[in-house]
C-alpha positions as CSV (number, residue, x, y, z in Angstrom):
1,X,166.2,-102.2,200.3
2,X,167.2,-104.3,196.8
3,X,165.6,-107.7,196.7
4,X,168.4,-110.6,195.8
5,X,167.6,-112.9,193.2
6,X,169.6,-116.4,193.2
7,X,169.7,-118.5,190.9
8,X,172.8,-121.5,191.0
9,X,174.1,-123.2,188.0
10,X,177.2,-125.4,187.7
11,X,178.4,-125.9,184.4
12,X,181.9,-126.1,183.6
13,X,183.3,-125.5,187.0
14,X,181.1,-121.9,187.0
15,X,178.9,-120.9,189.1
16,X,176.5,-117.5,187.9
17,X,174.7,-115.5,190.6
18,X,172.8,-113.3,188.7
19,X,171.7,-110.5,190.9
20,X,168.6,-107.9,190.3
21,X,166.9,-104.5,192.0
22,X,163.4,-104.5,192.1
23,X,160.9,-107.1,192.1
24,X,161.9,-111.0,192.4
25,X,162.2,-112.5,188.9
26,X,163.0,-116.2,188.1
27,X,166.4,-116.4,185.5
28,X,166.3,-119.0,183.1
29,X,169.5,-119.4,181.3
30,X,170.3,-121.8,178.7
31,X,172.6,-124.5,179.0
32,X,174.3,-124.8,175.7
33,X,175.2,-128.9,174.8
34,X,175.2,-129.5,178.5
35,X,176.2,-133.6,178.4
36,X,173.0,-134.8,180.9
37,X,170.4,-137.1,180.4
38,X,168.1,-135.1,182.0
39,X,168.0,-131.2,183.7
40,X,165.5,-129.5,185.7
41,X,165.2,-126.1,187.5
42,X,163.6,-125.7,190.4
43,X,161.8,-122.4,192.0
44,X,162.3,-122.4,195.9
45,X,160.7,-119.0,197.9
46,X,162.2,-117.4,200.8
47,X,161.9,-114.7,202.8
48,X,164.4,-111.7,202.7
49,X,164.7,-111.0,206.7
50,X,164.4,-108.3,207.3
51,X,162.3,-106.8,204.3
52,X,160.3,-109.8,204.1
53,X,160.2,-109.4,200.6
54,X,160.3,-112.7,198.9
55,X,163.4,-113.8,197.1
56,X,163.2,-116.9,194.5
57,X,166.1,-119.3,194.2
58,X,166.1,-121.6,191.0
59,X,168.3,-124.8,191.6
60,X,169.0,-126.8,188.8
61,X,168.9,-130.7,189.1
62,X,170.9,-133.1,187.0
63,X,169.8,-137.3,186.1
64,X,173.0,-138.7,185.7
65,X,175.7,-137.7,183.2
66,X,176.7,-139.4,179.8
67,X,180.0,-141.1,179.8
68,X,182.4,-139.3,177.8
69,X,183.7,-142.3,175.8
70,X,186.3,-142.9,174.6
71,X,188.6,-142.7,176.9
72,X,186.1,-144.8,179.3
73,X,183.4,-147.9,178.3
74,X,181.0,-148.6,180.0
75,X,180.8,-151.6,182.0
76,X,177.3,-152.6,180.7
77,X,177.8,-151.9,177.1
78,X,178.8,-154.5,174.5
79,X,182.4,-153.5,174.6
80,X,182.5,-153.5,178.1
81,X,180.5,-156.9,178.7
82,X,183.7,-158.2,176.2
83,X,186.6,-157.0,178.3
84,X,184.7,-158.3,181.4
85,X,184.6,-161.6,179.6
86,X,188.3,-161.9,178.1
87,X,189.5,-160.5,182.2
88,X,187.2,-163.8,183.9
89,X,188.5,-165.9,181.4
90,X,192.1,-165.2,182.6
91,X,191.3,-165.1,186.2
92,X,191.6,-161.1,186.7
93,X,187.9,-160.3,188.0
94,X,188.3,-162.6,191.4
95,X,187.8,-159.5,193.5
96,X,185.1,-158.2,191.6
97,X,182.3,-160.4,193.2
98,X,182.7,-159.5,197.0
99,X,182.8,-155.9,195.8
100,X,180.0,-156.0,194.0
101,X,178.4,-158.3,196.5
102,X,178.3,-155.0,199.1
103,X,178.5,-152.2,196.7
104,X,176.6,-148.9,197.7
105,X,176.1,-146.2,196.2
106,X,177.7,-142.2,198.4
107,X,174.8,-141.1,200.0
108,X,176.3,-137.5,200.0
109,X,177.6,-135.7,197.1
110,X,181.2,-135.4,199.0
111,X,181.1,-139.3,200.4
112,X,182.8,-140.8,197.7
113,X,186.1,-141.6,200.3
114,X,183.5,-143.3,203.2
115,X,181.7,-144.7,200.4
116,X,184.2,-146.9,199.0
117,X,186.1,-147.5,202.3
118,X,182.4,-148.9,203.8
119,X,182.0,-151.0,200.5
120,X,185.6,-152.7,201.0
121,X,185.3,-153.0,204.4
122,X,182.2,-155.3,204.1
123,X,183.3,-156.8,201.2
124,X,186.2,-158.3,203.5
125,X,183.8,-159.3,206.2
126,X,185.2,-157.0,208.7
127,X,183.1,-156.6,212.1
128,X,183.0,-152.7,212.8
129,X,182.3,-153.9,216.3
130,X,179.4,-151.8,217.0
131,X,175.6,-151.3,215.8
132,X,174.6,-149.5,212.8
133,X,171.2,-149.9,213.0
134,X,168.9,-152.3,215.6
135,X,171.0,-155.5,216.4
136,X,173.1,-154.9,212.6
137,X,177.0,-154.6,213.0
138,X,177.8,-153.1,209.6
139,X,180.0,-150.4,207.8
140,X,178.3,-148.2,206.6
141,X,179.3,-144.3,205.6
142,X,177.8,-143.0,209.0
143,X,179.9,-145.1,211.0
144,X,183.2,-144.2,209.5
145,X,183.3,-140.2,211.6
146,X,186.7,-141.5,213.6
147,X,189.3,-139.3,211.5
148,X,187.2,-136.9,210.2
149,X,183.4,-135.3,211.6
150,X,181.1,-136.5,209.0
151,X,179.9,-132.7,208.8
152,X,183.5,-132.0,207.4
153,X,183.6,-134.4,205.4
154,X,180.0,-133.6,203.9
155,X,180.6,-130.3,203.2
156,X,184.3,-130.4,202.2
157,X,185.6,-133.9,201.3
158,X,187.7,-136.3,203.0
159,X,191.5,-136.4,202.0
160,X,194.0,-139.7,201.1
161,X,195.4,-139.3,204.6
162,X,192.4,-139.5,206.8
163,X,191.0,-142.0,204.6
164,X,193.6,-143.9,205.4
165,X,193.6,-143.4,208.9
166,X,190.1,-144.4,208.9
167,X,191.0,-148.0,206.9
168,X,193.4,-148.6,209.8
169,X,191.1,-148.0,212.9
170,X,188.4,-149.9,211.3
171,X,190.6,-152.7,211.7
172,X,191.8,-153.3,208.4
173,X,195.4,-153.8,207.0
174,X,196.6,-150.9,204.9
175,X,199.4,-150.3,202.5
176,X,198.9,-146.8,201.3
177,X,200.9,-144.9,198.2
178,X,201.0,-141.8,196.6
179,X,202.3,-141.9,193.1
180,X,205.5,-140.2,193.6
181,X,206.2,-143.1,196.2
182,X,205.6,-145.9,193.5
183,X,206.0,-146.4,190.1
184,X,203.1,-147.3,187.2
185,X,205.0,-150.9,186.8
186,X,204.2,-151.7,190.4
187,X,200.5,-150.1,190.3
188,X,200.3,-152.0,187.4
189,X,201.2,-155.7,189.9
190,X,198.9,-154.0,192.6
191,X,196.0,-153.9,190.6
192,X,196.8,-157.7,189.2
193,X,197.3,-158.6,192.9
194,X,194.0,-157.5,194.5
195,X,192.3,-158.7,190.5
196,X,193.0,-162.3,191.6
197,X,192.5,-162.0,194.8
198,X,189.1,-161.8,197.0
199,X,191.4,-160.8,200.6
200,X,192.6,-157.8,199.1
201,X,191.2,-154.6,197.6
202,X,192.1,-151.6,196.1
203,X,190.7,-147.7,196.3
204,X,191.9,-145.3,193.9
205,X,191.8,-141.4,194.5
206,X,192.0,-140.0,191.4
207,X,191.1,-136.3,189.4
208,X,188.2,-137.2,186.6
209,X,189.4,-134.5,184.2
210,X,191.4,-136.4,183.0
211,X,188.7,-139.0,181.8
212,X,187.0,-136.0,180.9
213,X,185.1,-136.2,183.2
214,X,183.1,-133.2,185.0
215,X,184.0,-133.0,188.6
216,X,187.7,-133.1,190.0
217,X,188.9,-135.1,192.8
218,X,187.2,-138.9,193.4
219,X,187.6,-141.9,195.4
220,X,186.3,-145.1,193.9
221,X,187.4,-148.9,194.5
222,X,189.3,-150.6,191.6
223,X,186.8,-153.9,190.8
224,X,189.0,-156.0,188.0
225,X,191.5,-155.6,185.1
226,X,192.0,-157.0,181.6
227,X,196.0,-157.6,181.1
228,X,196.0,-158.1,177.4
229,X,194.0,-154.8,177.3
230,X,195.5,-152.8,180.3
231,X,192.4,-151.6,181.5
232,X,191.2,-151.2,184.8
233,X,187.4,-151.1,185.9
234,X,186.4,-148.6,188.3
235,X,183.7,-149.8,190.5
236,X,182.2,-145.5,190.4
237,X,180.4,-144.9,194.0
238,X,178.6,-141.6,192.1
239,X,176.4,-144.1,190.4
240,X,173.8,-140.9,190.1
241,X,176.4,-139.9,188.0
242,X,178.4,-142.3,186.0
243,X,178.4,-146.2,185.9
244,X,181.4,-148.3,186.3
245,X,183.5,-148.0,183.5
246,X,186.5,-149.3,181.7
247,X,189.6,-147.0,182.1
248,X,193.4,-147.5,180.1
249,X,195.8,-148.4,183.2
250,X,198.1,-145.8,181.7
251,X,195.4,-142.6,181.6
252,X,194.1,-144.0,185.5
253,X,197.9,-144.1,186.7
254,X,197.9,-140.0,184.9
255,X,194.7,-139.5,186.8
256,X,196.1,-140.5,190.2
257,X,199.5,-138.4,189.3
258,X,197.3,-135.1,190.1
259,X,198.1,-132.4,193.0
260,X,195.0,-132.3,195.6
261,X,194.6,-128.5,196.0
262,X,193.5,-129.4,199.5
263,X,197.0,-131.0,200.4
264,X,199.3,-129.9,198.1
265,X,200.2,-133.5,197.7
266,X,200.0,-136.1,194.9
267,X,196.9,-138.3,195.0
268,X,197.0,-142.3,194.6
269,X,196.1,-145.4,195.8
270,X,195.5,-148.4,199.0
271,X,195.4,-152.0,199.2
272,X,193.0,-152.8,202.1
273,X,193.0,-156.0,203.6
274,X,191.7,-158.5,206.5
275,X,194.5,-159.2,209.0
276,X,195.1,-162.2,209.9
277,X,192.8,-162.3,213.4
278,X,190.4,-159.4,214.3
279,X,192.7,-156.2,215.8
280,X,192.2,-155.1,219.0
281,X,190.9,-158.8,220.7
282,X,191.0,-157.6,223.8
283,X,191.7,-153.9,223.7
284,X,190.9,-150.9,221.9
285,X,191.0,-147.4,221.7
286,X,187.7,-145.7,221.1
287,X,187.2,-142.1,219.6
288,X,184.0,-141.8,220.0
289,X,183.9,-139.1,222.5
290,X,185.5,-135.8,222.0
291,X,187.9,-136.6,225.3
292,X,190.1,-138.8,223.2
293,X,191.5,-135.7,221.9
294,X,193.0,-133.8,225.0
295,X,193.7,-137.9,226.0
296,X,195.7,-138.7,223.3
297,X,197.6,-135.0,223.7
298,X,198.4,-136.2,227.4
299,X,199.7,-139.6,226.4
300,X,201.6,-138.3,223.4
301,X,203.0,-134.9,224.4
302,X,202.5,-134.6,228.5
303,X,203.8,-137.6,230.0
304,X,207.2,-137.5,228.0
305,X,207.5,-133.9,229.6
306,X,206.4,-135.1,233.2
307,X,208.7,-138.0,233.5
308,X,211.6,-135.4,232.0
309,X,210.4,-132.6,234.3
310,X,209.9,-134.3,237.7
311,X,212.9,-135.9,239.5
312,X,211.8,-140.2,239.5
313,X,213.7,-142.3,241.2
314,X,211.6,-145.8,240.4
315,X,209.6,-147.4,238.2
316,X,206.6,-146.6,241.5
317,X,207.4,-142.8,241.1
318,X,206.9,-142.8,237.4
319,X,203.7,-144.5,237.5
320,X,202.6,-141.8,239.9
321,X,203.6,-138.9,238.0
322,X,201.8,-140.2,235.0
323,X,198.7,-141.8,236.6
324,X,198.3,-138.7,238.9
325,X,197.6,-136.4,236.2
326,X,195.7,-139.0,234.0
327,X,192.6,-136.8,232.5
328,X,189.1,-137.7,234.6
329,X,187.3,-139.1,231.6
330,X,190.3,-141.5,231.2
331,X,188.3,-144.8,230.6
332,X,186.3,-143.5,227.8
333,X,189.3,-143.6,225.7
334,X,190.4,-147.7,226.0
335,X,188.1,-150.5,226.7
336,X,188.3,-153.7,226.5
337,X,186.4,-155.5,224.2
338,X,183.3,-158.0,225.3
339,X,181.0,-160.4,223.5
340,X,177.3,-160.2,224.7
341,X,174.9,-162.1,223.5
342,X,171.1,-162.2,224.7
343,X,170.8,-164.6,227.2
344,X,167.3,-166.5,226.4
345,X,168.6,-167.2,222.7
346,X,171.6,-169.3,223.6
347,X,172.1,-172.7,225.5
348,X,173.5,-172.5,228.6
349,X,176.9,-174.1,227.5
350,X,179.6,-172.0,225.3
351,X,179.3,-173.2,221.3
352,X,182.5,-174.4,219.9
353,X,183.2,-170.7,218.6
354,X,182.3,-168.7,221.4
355,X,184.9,-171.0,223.5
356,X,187.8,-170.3,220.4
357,X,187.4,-166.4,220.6
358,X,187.0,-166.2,224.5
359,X,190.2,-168.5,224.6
360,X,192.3,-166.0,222.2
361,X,191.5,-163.3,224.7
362,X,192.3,-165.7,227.6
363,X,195.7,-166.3,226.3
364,X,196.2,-162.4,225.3
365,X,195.1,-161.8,229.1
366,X,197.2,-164.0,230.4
367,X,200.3,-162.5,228.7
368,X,199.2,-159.6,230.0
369,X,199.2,-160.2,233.4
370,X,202.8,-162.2,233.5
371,X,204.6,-158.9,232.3
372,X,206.8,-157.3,234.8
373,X,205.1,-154.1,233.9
374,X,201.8,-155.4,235.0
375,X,203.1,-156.7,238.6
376,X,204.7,-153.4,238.8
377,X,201.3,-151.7,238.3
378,X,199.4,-153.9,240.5
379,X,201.5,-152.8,243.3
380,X,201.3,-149.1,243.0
381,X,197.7,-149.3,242.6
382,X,197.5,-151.6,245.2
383,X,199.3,-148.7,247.1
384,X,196.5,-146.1,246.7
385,X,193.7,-147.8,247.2
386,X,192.5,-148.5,243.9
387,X,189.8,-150.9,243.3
388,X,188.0,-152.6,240.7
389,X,184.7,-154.1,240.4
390,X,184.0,-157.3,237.7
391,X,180.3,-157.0,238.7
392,X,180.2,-152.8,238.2
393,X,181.8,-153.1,235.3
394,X,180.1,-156.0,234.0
395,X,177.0,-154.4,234.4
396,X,177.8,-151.3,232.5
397,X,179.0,-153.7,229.5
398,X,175.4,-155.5,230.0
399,X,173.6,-152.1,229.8
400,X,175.7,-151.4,226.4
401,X,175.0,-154.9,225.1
402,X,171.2,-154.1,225.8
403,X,171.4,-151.1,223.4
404,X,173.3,-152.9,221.1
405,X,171.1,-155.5,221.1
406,X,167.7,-153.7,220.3
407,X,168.8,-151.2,218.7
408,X,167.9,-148.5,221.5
409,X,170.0,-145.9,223.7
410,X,171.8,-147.2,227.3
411,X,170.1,-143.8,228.4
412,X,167.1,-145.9,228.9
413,X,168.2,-149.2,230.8
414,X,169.7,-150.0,234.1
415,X,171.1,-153.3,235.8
416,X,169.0,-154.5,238.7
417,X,171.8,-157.5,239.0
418,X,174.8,-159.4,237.6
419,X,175.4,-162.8,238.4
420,X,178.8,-164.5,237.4
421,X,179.4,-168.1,236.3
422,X,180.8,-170.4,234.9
423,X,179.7,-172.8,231.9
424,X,181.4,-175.7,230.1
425,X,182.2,-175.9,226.6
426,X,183.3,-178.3,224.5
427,X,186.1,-180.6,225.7
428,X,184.4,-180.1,229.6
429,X,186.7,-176.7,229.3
430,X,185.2,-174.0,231.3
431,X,184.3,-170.0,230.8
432,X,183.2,-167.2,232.8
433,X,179.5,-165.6,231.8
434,X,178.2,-162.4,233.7
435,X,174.2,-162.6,233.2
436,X,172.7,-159.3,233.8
437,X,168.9,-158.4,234.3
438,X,168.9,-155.5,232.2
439,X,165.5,-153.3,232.7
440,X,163.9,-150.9,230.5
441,X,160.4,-149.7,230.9
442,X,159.6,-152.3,233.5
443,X,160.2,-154.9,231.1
444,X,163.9,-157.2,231.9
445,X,166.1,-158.9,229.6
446,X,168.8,-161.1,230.6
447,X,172.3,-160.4,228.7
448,X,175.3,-162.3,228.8
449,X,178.5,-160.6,228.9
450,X,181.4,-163.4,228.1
451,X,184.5,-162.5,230.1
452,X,187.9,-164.1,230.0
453,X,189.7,-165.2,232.6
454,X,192.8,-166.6,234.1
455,X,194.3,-168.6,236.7
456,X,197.0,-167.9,239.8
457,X,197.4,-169.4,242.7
458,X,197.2,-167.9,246.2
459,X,197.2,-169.0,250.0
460,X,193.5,-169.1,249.8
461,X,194.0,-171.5,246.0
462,X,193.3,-171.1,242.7
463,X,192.1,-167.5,241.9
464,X,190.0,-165.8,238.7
465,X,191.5,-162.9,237.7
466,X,188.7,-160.7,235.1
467,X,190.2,-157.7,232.7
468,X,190.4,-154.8,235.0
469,X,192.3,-151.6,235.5
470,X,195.7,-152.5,235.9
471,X,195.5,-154.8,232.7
472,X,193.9,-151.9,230.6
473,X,196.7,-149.5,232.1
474,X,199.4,-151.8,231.7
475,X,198.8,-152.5,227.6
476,X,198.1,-148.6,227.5
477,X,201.7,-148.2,228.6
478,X,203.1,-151.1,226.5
479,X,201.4,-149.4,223.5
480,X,203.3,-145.3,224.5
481,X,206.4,-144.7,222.1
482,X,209.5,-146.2,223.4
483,X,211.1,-142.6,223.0
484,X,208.3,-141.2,225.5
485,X,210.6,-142.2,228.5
486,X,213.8,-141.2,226.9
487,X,213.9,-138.1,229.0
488,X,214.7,-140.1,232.6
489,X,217.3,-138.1,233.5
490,X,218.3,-141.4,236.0
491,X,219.7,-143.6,233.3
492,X,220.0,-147.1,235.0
493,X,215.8,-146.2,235.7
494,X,215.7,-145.3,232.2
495,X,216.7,-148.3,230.9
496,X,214.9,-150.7,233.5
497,X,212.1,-148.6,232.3
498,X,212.9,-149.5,228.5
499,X,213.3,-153.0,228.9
500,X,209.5,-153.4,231.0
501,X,207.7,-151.8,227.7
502,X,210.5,-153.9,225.3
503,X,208.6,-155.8,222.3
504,X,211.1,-158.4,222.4
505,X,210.3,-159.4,225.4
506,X,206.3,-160.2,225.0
507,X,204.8,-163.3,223.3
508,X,203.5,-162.7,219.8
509,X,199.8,-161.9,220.4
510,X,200.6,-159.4,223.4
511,X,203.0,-157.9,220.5
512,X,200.1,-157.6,218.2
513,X,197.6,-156.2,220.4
514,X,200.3,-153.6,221.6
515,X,201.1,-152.7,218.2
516,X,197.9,-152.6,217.1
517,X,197.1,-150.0,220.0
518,X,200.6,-148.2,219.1
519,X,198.7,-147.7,215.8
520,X,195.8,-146.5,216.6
521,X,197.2,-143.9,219.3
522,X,199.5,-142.6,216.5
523,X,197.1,-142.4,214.1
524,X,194.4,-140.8,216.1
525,X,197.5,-138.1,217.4
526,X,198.4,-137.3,213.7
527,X,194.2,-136.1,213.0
528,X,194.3,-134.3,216.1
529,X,197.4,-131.9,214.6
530,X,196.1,-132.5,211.2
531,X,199.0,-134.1,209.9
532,X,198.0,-137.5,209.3
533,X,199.2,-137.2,205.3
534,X,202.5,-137.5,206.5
535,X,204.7,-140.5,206.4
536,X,201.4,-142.4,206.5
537,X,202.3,-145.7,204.5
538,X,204.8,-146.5,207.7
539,X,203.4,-145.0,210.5
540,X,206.9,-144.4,213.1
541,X,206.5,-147.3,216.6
């Protein structure tokens, strides 16, 4: 048996795997005006199953690269300190300081797309909405797996589209273009817009060839520009490789103007940016678990065929057909969102701000639950016995606030009790709190889950009504395609079924939370067939 000797050197794009009979022997090839500050080569041993006969891999290591320049300078060199200079003087670098405020360098050599989403993210304060590590809500590259597994994406890149994809269910706003969709006039006002402005940002996916630059397809965000120059500064996330730099506007704008191999389709660029309240207030659909996928499918592809297939004769009958086959692991897939807070480090009364956000997701409630698709929904589950439990579910959210909290897995806790009131905040204005004894290890911790409410009145008087199932499923089905009940062969229950899910008809905030679900839902759908490159500047409602 012929012993396999290794040895794995990348220069220009090659890669040499010498291979020899006989005895192990280490290769040491020269690496004629290789452009690195520093190389290495390093001997690894391992054993040749099922000889057992050592084999010796040699694996160079680089210390950064020199920046070819021209066509790119340096941002800490002389020249580059100037153009930073003139672009501040004329008001061009106001996004450069909340950039470079968060800036990271990609932990992984393929993380350049998570790296610079995570960066802009933070920069525009956006809460993820769940832990990165102990008590710490923060982007980082780890949390972004929603669109694509981060082993994927590790080994093989992450493409335009799903970094996209990922931008919009992080909760940010996105307008996305490739550069046959655009021209180099308007990238040229884009890149001036989000210059003098710290609520917008721009990424830039781009092929470093033409920079002359080793290496091929990059994400990086774009940090300032210099007008009288027409240069643009790329903030590079490969800082193990090359430091931000100073690029012509024309020769970035070629860059972007490159087929991805990977697509087939032309690369370019996104302005990412803070809406104007947090998506998802009260909902939101979580991808987490791997049921979202056969979830989605159901929404998306099975109920359209159901209500088509099966004879319906009222708006009752429809909800049975599609709530009868609802996949089992159904509530992993929307939630709606709570506010915890540990209940020994807050007064007893709500502050001033915990009273504003629980009364935005009073009034989207409330909205909610004066739709005639709601009262619909209340009485067919009414019908079959459905039930739901504030405490129950309360104490779930308290046992997920606990992990959140201190950084350790809900595996580990359990409720022994919930106890809901109310408290007053400012103004004497009231709000519900669900305390939970949360124990772990026989020690307790009391967690407050802050839950809105609203108000009806009944024989017995006024009545709390908590976020429940019949809320959760009646946004769900606000948020569905309009063309999913197209197929009603009864056309008078067709359109009474068009005009319960209408936009028109809801208040502003229901019709931003629906949409924002309607976007999340198609998005999520298009990386489940893999087709989320297309059409995805205008995603189809």
């Amino acid at each position: 048996m012929r012993t396999i000797i290794n040895a794995f050197f990348t220069y220009s794009n090659r890669i040499i795997t010498p291979k020899v009979k006989g005895s192990a022997k280490l290769f040491a090839p020269t690496f004629p005006n290789l452009p690195v500050r520093s190389l290495s080569v390093s001997q690894h041993i391992y054993t040749n199953y099922p000889s057992k006969k050592p084999v010796v891999m040699a694996m160079a290591s680089l210390y950064r690269r020199s920046l070819p320049s021209p066509p790119a300078i340096d941002f800490s060199s002389s020249e580059g300190k100037k153009i930073f200079n003139e672009a501040l003087q004329k008001g061009t670098m106001e996004g450069f300081f909340r950039l470079i405020s968060y800036f990271q360098t990609q932990s992984e050599p393929a993380y350049c797309g998570l790296a610079s989403l995570s960066v802009v993210l933070n920069a525009l304060s956006i809460d993820p909405g769940r832990k990165w590590k102990g008590p710490w809500r923060w982007f980082d590259e780890s949390m972004l797996d929603c669109c694509e597994p981060l082993e994927v994406v590790k080994e093989k890149g992450i493409s335009f589209g799903k970094v996209v994809c990922l931008a919009h269910c992080s909760g940010a706003k996105v307008e996305a273009f490739r550069t046959n969709q655009t021209t180099i006039d308007d990238f040229r006002k884009f890149v001036m817009k989000c210059s003098t402005s710290e609520n917008c940002h721009m990424i830039s996916t781009y092929h470093r060839g033409v920079f002359k630059q080793t290496g091929s397809g990059h994400f990086s965000p774009i940090g300032g520009y210099n007008a009288e120059r027409d240069m643009a500064l790329i903030l590079d996330v490969a800082r193990f490789k090359y430091p931000p730099h100073w690029v012509p506007l024309k020769l970035l704008w070629e860059a972007m103007d490159s087929i991805d191999d990977s697509t087939g389709k032309r690369r370019g660029f996104m302005l990412i940016s803070r809406p104007h309240r947090e998506p998802g207030l009260l909902y939101t659909l979580s991808c987490k678990d791997e049921s979202w996928i056969s979830i989605a499918k159901y929404l998306k592809e099975d109920v359209p065929r159901l209500v088509s297939s099966q004879h319906v004769d009222s708006v009752e009958k429809i909800l049975s057909v599609v709530f009868k086959s609802l996949p089992s692991n159904f509530n992993t897939f929307i939630r709606w969102v709570a506010e915890l807070r540990i209940a020994e480090d807050t007064k007893q009364n709500l502050s001033a701000e915990e009273k504003s956000r629980l009364n935005l997701k009073q009034v989207v409630l409330k909205e909610v639950h004066e739709t005639e698709l709601f009262k619909h929904i209340s009485k067919f589950l009414s019908t079959v016995g459905y039930e739901d439990s504030l405490t129950y579910a309360a104490a779930k959210a308290c046992c997920q606030g606990a992990e959140i909290l201190s950084g350790c897995s809900s595996k580990e806790f359990c409720c022994r009790e919930t106890c809901v009131t109310c408290v007053k905040g400012p103004g004497e204005a009231e709000g519900t709190v669900v305390t939970g004894v949360v124990v772990r290890d026989g020690s307790e911790q009391n967690v407050d889950l802050l839950v809105p409410s609203t108000q009806t009145d009944c024989e017995c008087g006024p009545e709390a009504n908590y976020p429940a199932g019949n809320d959760v499923f009646t946004v769900l089905l606000l948020a569905l395609p309009p063309q999913t009940w197209s197929g009603i062969k009864d056309q008078a229950l067709m359109h009474e079924m068009k005009q319960l899910i209408s936009m028109a008809s809801l208040p502003t905030m229901l019709q931003e939370e629906v949409l924002h679900l309607r976007r999340q839902l198609q998005l999520l759908k298009r990386c489940q067939e893999n087709k989320e490159e297309e059409d995805f500047a205008a995603p189809a409602f």
